[in-house]
Wavefront OBJ file of the C-alpha trace (Angstrom):
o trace
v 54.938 -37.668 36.501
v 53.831 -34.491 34.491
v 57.418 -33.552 33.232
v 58.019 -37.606 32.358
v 54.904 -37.546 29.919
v 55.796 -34.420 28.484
v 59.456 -35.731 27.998
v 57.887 -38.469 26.067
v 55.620 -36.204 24.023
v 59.280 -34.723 23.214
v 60.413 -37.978 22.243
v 57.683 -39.224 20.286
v 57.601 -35.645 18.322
v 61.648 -35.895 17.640
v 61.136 -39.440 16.264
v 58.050 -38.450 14.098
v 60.353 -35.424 12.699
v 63.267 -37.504 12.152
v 60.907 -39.861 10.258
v 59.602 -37.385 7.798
v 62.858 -36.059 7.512
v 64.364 -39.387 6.723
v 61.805 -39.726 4.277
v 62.501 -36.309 2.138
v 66.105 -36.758 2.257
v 65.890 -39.870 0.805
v 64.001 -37.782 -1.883
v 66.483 -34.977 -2.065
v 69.820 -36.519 -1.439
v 69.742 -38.513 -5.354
v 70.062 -34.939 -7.033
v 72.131 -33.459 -4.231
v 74.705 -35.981 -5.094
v 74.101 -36.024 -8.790
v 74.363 -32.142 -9.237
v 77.930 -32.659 -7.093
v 79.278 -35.553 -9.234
v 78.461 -33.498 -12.196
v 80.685 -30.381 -11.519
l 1 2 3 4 5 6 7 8 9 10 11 12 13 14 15 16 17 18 19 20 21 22 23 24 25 26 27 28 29 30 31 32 33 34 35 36 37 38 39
C-alpha cells in the first residue's frame, strides 16, 4: 500500500509540473516562434 501512495504522490507531482510548465510555455512559445519566423 506504501509504494501505491507514493506512486500517486509521483503522479500528482508530474501532473502539477506539467501544469506549470504548460502554463510558461504558453508564455514563451509566442516569441520562440516569432524570433524564428523573423530570421
Amino acid at each position: 500500500m506504501a509504494r501505491d501512495s507514493a506512486h500517486e504522490r509521483f503522479l500528482n507531482t508530474a501532473a502539477s509540473l506539467m501544469e506549470e510548465w504548460e502554463k510558461e510555455a504558453e508564455q514563451i512559445l509566442p516569441s520562440v516562434i516569432i524570433k524564428l519566423e523573423c530570421q
